[in-house]
C-alpha angles and dihedrals in degrees: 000000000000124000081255097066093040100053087043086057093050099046085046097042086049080051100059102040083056088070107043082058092045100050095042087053087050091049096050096036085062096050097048086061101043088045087055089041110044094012126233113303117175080201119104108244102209095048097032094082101141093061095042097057087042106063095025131055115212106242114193112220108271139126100277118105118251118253093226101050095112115030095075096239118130110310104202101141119138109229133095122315109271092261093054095042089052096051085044086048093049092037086067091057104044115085115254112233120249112241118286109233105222097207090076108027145057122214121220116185137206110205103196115199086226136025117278138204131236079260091072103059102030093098095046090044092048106044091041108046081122160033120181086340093305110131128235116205122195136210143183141208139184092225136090149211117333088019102064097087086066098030125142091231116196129188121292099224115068109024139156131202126017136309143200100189134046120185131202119198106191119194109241092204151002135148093312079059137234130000099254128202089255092057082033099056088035089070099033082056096056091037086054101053088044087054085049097049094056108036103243131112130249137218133209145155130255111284093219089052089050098046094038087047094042089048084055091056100044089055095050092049083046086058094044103036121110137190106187095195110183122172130198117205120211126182117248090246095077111084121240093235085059092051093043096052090048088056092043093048082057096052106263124140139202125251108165108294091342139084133198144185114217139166131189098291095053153277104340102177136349139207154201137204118213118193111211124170102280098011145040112216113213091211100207119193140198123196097184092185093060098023102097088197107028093156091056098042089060084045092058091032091051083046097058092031088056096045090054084049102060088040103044106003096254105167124210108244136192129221094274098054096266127143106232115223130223087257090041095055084046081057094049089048084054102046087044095054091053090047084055085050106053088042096057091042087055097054089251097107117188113264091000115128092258100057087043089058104036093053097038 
């Protein structure tokens, strides 16, 4: 036998003694962990049923916590690991966030190495809900980096369990105006020091885009947006009391100084009462933008104007002072009827969430 063969029956016998090593190690490894995990039984598993059912109920995977989490007995449900079956838990009590219309916001986002709690953003959420009147809504979702685009996002407060991802999804524009570089820089700032103090990276989109998009907007709104003012002018010598039940008899209710006709889809017009030496002015307003039914709301406004006007000549007004005719209030129906059009062509429907908050 050459120096060659020998040393080939070495290196294979070397081989093969490797993996006998190997695979005992692996065996024994194994049953060290299912011993710590199910216990020693002497009892064969696959032909020992009675007891099995017995002492274990068969649980099909689902959401529910197992009955058995907690009181140390054999654990062997197949469902999720405990972390994941408490987010999932804590995820079916928070509240899910409405879509965020893009035309009228920008997402930042705050992307957390590990999950954090509500305790983690209250500050932030708190001290930040909003910049010149436009409102910052924030969000929150369980998932991480390379998932958020498509993330299932939920409200920020309250919110149970744990998040890798906050988002904060700032108007660019409402009737202050646009969201400008300086309102712009001032959140990214705060976002960015947020981000800092708790070691985790932040998206967000280009400043120029954000102020020339939100100009855009602003002037589009401009264009749309509508304040219907009527006024109704009583002689002093008509009590208050008489003015107040004839707007009571016509559905309007007191709130302070102010009144205000309303269905149940919300506040349609409002109106204040000024008191000046020889005559008392009923102020009416119309803000078409926020008014789900303005149409509705001058019909009922034209109807209790008119009826103080045949008992106490009482004449319909505009905002100049001018008594409106019956041809001139027939001009204001068809004007206002344009102006609804044009807001529901343009996605701002009157009354709907985004007009409210896009004239707010």
């Amino acid at each position: 036998m050459n120096d060659l063969q020998l040393t080939l029956l070495i290196v294979g016998g070397g081989g093969i003694a490797a993996m006998i090593v190997y695979n005992w190690w692996q065996d024994y490894r194994l049953r060290k962990q299912a011993k710590e995990r199910f216990g020693e039984s002497d009892q064969d598993p696959l032909l020992n049923v009675v007891q099995v059912h017995s002492s274990h109920q068969r649980t099909e995977p689902g959401f529910e916590v197992h009955p058995f989490a907690s009181s140390g007995s054999n654990e062997t449900v197949a469902t999720q690991d405990s972390s994941d079956q408490g987010s999932t838990d804590s995820n079916l009590q928070n509240t899910p966030q409405p879509p965020i219309d893009k035309r009228i916001f920008a997402d930042f986002i705050v992307q957390f190495e590990e999950g954090k709690d509500a305790n983690t953003w209250k500050n932030l959420v708190d001290g930040l809900e909003q910049i010149n009147r436009k409102r910052i809504v924030y969000s929150v979702s369980p998932d991480g980096a390379g998932a958020v685009s498509e993330s299932f996002w939920f409200k920020a407060s309250p919110y149970l369990g744990t998040a890798k991802s906050l988002k904060a999804s700032v108007q660019i524009a409402n009737r202050k105006g646009p969201l400008s570089s300086i309102e712009f820089s001032e959140v990214l700032g705060k976002l960015k020091r947020f981000a800092d103090d708790h070691n985790a990276d932040i998206e967000f989109p280009e400043m120029k885009e954000v102020v020339a998009k939100a100009e855009t907007l602003d002037q589009a709104a401009a264009a749309l947006d509508t304040l219907l003012g009527l006024h109704c002018l009583l002689p002093d010598t008509v009590q208050e009391t008489t003015a107040v039940e004839f707007l009571t008899q016509a559905g309007w209710l007191q709130k302070g100084h102010q009144w205000f006709l309303s269905d149940e889809t919300g506040v349609l017009a409002s109106m204040v009462i000024h008191n000046a030496p020889g005559k008392r002015l009923l102020s009416f307003n119309i803000d078409v933008p926020n008014s789900p039914e303005p149409v509705k709301a001058l019909g009922d406004i034209v109807t209790v104007c008119h009826s103080m006007n045949e008992k106490f000549g009482a004449p319909l007004m505009d905002d100049s002072g001018r008594t409106l005719s019956t041809q001139a209030i027939e001009g204001i129906y068809n004007q206002l009827i344009e102006r609804v059009r044009n807001l529901t062509d343009s996605g701002f429907t009157p009354g709907g969430s985004v007009a409210r908050t896009l004239f707010s």
